[in-house]
N, C-alpha and C positions, 0 to 999 in steps of 0.2 A: 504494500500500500504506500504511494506515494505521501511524504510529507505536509502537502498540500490538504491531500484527503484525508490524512489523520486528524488535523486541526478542524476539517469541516463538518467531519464527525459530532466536535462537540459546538462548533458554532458555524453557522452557513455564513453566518456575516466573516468570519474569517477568509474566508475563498475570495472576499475585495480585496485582500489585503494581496492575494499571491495570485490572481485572474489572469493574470500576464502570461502566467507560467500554466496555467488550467490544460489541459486537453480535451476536446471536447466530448462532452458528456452523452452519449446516447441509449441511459436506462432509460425504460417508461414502466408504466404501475405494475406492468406483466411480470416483470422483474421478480424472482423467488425471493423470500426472506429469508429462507433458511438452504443452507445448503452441504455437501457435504462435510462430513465432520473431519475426515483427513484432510480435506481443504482446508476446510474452516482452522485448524492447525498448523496447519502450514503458514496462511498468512499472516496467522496469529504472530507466529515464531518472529516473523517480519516486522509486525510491528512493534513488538518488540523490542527488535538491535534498530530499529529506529529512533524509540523514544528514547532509551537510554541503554548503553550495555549491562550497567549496574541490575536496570528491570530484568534481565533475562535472567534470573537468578531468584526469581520473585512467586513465588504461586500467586498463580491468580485465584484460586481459592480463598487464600488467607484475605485477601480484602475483606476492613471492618465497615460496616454503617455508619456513616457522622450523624450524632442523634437527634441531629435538624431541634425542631422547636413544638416540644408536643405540653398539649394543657387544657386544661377545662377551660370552660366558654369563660369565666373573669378575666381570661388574656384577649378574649375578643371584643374591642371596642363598644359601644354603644354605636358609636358615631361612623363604625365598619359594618355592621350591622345594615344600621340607615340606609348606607351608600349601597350594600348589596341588595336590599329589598327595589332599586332602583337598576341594578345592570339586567342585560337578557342575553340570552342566548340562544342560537339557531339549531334546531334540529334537523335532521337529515333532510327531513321532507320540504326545509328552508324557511317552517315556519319560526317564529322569535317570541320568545316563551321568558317573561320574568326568570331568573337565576332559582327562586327560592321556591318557585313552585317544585322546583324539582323534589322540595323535601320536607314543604310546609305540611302536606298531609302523612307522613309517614318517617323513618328513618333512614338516612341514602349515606352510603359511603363515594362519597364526590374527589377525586383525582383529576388533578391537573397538569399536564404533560407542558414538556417546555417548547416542543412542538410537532405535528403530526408524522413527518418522516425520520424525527428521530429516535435513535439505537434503541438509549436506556428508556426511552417510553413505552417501547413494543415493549421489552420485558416487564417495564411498570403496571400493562395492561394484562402481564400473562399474567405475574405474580398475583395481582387481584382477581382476574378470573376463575383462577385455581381453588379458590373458597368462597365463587360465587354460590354454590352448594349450601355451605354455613349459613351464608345471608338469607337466602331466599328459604332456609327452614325458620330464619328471626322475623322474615317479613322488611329485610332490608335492601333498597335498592342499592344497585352499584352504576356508578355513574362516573366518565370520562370525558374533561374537556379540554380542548387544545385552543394555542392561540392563533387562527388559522380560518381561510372559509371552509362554506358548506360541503364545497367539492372537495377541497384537502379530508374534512370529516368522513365524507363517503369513503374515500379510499383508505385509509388508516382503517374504519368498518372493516370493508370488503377483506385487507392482506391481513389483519389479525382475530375477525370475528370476534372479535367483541361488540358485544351492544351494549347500547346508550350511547352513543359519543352525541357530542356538541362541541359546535364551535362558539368562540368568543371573540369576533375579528376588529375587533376595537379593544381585544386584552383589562378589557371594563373590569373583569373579577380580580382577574391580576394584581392588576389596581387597588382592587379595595381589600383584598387581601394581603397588603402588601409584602408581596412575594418579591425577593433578590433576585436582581438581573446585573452583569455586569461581568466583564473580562474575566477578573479573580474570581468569580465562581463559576465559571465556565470552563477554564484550566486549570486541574490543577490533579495533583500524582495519582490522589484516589478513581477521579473520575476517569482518568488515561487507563489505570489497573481494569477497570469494571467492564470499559470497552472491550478491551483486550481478551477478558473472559467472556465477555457478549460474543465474540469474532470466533472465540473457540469452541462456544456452544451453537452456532450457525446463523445468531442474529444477523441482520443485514439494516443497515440504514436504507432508507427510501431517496434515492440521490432527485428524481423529479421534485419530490414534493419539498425536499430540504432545499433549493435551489429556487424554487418560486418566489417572485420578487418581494413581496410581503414577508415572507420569512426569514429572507434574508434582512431586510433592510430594518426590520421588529422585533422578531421573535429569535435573532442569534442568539442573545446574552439569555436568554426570561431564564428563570428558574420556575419548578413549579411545585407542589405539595399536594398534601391530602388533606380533607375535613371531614368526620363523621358531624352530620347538623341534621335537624329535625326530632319529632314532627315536629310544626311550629316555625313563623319564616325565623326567627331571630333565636334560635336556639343551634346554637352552633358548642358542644360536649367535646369536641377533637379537635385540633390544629395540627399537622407538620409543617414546617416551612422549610423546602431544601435549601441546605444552608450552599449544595453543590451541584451540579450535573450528576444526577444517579441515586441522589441522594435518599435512598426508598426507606421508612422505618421499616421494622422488625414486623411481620404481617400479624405475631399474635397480638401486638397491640390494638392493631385497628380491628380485628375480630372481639379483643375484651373490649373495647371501644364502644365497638358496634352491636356487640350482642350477648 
């Protein structure tokens, strides 16, 4: 994997930085996400003696969680509260749906991807779907939103079969959650290790949808998190805020969380 693409892995807005040097890009959505695993090994190995020699020396296993920022609703605003019973969000079918509906009648575990073609999000969607089971014996929705249009939402759908997704292409929630965005939490050792281990498990970035000019030009740097919130619009019981790219808690929490 070229140096270029490494970097754009964890920010598309990176690739203005080195577009001179780019080759042109010709994925589209057809494009596998997963692929073989002696591949997937292989290029790993590469990325590797790219990032650094000293990594190759490193399990990628051993990567720990950064314990982002988890808490009951007293860490969530009033005046965040407010501002969220005012954002909406698009659903697939491209209608725009208040944020809070999503969980004023019931309980929803709500994840927020940092954007639709990217790595650590697929996995962010797997790992939550994997105990979509647990939820739906609690009666809890799970829900996925990216900052991104309706079309990017569809396909993020369609390559990871996850339902619920919504977009937020004004990053409104973002906003009133306020979730870290910015350079130093976009690179940084842990978040290189997690790829690395994503690349050896067969995840694949979605190069179309990471390269679309919105994404690039907004959604590089975003950071995103989880919240278990509801019923009730202003009852928000869980917070994480990634403090990093990948940054995922511990999934028993948001199940004690959630149910």
């Amino acid at each position: 994997m070229p140096v270029f693409e490494a970097m754009a892995v964890l920010s598309p807005s990176a690739a203005l930085l080195t577009k001179t040097l780019k080759p042109k890009i010709t994925t589209n959505h057809q494009t596998p996400i997963f692929l073989n695993k002696s591949t997937a090994k292989l290029e790993s190995s590469k990325i590797i003696s790219i990032c650094s020699p000293q990594l190759s020396n490193t399990k990628a296993s051993a990567i720990s969680r950064s314990p982002g920022i988890e808490a009951g609703s007293g860490l969530v605003s009033e005046d965040t509260k407010n501002i969220l019973d005012t954002v909406e969000v698009f659903g697939l079918n491209g209608n725009a749906i208040p944020i809070s509906d999503l969980w004023k009648d019931r309980k929803a575990v709500v994840a927020f991807a940092r954007h639709f073609g990217c790595v650590l999000c697929r996995r962010r969607a797997d790992y939550l779907a994997a105990k979509k089971d647990v939820m739906d014996a609690s009666g809890v929705a799970l829900v996925l939103i990216g900052p991104g249009s309706v079309d990017q939402a569809k396909t993020f759908s369609e390559q990871t079969k996850f339902k619920g997704v919504y977009a937020d292409p004004s990053h409104s929630s973002y906003k009133a959650l306020q979730f870290v965005s910015g350079v130093s939490t976009t690179f940084t050792p842990k978040a290189g290790l997690k790829i690395i281990q994503l690349y050896m498990e067969g995840y694949r970035q979605d190069w179309k949808l990471s390269f679309e000019g919105d994404t690039v030009a907004k959604g590089g740097w975003q950071q995103g998190g989880i919240i278990v919130a509801g019923p009730g619009k202003t009852n928000i019981s869980y917070i994480h805020k990634d403090k990093e790219a990948g940054d995922d808690p511990d999934i028993e929490d948001i199940i004690k969380a959630c149910c």
